[in-house]
ZAMARGU-4260 file (C-alpha; in steps of 0.2 Angstrom, whole numbers, plus 5000, padded with zeros to 4 digits):
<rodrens>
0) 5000/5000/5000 | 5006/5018/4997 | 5003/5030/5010 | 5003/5049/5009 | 5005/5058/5024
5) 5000/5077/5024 | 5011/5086/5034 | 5022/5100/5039 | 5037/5089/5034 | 5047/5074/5042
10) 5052/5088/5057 | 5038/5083/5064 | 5039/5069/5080 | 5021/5061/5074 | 5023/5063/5055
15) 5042/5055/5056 | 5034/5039/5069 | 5018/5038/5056 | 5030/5035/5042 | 5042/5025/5052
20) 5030/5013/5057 | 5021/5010/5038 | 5039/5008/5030 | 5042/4995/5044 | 5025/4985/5040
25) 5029/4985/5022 | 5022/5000/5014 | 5028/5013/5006 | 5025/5034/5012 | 5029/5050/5004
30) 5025/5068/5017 | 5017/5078/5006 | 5020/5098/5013 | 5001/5105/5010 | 5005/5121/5012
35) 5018/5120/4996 | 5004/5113/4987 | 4991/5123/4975 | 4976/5115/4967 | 4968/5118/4948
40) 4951/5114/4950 | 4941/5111/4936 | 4927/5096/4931 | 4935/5084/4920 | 4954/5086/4924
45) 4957/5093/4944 | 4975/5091/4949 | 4984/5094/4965 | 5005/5103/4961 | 5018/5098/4971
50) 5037/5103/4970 | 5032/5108/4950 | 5022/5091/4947 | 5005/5086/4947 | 5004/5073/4960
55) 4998/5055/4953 | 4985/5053/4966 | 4978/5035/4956 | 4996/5029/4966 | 4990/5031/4985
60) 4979/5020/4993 | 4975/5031/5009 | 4979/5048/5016 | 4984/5054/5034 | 4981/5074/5037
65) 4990/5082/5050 | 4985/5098/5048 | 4991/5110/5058 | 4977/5125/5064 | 4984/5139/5059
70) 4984/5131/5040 | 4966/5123/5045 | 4955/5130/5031 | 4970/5129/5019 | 4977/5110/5023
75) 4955/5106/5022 | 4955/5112/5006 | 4967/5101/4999 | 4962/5086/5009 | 4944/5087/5002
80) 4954/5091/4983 | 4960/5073/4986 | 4944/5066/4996 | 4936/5070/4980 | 4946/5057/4968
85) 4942/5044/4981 | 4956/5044/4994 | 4952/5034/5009 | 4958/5046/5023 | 4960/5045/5044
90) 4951/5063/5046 | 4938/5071/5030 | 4942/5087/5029 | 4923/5089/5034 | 4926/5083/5053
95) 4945/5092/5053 | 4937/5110/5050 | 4921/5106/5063 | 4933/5100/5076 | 4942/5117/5074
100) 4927/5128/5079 | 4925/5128/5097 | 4907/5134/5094 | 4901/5119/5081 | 4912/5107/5089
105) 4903/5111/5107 | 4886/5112/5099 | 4889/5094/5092 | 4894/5087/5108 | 4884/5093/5117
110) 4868/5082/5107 | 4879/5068/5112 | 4891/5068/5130 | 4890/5083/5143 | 4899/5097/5143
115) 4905/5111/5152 | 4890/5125/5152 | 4893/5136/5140 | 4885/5152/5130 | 4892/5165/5115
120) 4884/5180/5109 | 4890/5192/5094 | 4881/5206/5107 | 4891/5212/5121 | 4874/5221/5129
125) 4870/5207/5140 | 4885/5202/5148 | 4877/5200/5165 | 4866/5188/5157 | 4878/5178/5149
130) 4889/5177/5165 | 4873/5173/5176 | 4869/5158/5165 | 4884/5151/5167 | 4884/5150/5185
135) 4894/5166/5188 | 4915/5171/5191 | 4925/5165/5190 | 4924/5159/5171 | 4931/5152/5155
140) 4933/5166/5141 | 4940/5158/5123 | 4940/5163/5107 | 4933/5151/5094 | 4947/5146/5085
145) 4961/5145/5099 | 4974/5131/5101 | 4987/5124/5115 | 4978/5137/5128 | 4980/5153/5117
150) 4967/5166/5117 | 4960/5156/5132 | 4959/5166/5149 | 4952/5164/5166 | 4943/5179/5172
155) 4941/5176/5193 | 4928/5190/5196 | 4912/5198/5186 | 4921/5212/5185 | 4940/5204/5177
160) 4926/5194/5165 | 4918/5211/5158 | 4934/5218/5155 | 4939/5202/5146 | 4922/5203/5137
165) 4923/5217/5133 | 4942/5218/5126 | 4939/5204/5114 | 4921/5212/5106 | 4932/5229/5102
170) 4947/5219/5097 | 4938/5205/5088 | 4937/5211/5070 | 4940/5196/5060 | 4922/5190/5066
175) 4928/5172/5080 | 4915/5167/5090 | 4920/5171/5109 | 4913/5158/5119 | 4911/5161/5139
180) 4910/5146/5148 | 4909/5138/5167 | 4923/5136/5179 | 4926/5119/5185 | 4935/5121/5201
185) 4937/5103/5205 | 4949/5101/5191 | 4957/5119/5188 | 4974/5115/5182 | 4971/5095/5177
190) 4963/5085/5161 | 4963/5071/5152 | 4969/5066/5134 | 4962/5051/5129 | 4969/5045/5111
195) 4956/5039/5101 | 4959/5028/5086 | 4946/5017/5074 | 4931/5021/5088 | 4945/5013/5104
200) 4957/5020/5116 | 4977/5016/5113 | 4982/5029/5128 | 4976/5041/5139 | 4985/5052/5150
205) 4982/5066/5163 | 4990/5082/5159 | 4992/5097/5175 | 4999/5113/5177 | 5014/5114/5187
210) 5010/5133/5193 | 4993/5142/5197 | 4991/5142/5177 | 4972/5134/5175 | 4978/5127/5158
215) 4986/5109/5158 | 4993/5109/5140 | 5007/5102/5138 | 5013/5117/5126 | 5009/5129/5141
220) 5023/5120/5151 | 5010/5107/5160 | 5014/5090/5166 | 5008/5074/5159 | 5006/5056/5167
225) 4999/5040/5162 | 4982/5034/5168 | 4968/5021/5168 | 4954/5028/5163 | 4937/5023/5171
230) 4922/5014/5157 | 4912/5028/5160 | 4926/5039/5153 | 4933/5028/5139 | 4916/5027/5133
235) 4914/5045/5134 | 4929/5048/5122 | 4922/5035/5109 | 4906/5041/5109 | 4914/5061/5107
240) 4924/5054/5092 | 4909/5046/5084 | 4900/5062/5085 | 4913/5072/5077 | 4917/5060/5065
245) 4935/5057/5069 | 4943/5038/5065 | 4960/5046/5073 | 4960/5059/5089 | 4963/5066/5104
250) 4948/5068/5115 | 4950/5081/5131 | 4939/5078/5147 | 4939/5083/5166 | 4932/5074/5178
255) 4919/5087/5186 | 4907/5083/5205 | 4893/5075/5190 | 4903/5065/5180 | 4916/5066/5164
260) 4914/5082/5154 | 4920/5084/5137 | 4930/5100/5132 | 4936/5099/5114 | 4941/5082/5101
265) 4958/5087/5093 | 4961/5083/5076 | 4979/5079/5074 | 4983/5075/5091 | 5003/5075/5096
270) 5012/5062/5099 | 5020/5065/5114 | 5006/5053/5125 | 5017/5042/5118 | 5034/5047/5128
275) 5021/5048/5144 | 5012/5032/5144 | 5025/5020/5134 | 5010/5016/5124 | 5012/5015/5105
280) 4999/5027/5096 | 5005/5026/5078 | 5004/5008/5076 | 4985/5005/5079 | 4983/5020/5067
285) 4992/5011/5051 | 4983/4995/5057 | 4969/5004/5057 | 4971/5010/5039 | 4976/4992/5033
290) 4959/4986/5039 | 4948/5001/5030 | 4958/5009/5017 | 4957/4994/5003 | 4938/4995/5008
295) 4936/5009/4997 | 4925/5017/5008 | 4925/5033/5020 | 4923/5031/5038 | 4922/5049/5043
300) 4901/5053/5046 | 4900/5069/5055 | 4886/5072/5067 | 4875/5087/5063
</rodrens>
């Protein structure tokens, strides 16, 4: 089988074990770097320019997107360019781009796991409102389209929220939704990743902040340790796959006083869980191609 990794180049940790572990089961991989590649779209003849040459897509079997977010509508279009002459791929482009809005993502959820409480509004009249339904300070503010704990800030007070609030409606001119949403104190500081592949969990882990920071990401300096997850939880993560349509992913929970709740499904999860728990992660998802790619059919349904 012939594999093509989209990616930001063999630099990266979870694009070089992806290919390490294909080459080692037999097949052969190119990484493809997206954001060098243009599209000529047309009806009879589209074609997708790499390095100067149109890329011979009839060659590959399956696809692998590891988009990075900041090149989210960008890396989509070019994954759906290839969805589009049949590629069998780990993430459509469909599920990548909903699982990059905090609004739609939340809203999709929401149908299917809990979730933290949470409200938007493109009006910043009613903020007392807003904060009231939620419970009151202190709060979650985020912009829509944030990633690794940027443009994500804890306001303690109603007063630290309105500011806040009111900061990002003046400065918010390219039109992200800003999302205000409830402070879970029992697990300030702590989540959990659970890594998700072909609708099972391949490793979990539980990420904390090592200061008074109330973000746990890793990228924000945060600690990670492996853990067992409980049934309720790993059925929790499936389910919040499933609803996002996501084969491959990164599901992040905390465990609140009423049970599991599910803050966002990442995309193109790191691979650094890997390092934590000793589990292998890129494995299960090469299997998991193997089993599905040769099927010829698409196993990426987004909930609505």
């Amino acid at each position: 089988m012939k594999i093509a990794i989209l990616s930001n180049g063999n630099i990266n940790y979870s694009t070089r074990r992806l290919a390490e572990v294909a080459r080692s089961r037999g097949h052969e991989v190119d990484v493809i770097k997206y954001k060098n590649c243009f599209v000529s779209v047309e009806r009879k003849d589209p074609a997708v320019i790499y390095k100067g040459q149109e890329i011979d897509i009839k060659q590959y079997q399956a696809i692998i997107p590891r988009i990075a977010n900041y090149m989210t509508r960008y890396g989509t279009a070019i994954v759906r360019q290839l969805e589009r002459e049949g590629l069998f791929t780990t993430a459509s482009a469909v599920a990548i781009a909903r699982s990059r809005d905090k609004l739609r993502s939340t809203q999709i959820l929401a149908r299917h796991v809990d979730v933290p409480k949470t409200v938007f509004s493109r009006n910043s009249m009613d903020i007392d409102g807003m904060l009231d339904q939620v419970g009151g300070a202190p709060v979650i503010i985020k912009l829509g389209r944030s990633t690794h704990g940027n443009g994500v800030v804890l306001a303690d007070t109603k007063k630290a929220a309105k500011s806040a609030l009111q900061a990002f409606y003046i400065y918010n001119e390219d039109g992200t939704n800003i999302m205000i949403q409830e402070f879970i104190k029992e697990s300030a500081g702590v989540d959990i990743r659970a890594f998700v592949v072909g609708g099972r969990v391949v490793a979990s882990m539980r990420r904390q902040s090592l200061d008074d920071d109330f973000r746990s990401n890793l990228h924000k300096g945060g600690e990670g340790v492996p853990i067992k997850l409980t049934e309720e939880e790993r059925k929790i993560a499936i389910k919040a796959a499933k609803a996002l349509g996501l084969s491959v992913c990164g599901v992040d929970m905390m465990r609140s006083d009423r049970g599991p709740l599910v803050l966002e499904v990442n995309a193109s999860p790191g691979f650094g869980i890997e390092a934590i728990t000793g589990r292998d992660v890129a494995t299960p998802i090469i299997e998991y191609i193997e089993r599905n790619a040769k099927r010829g059919q698409k196993k990426d349904k987004v909930g609505a």
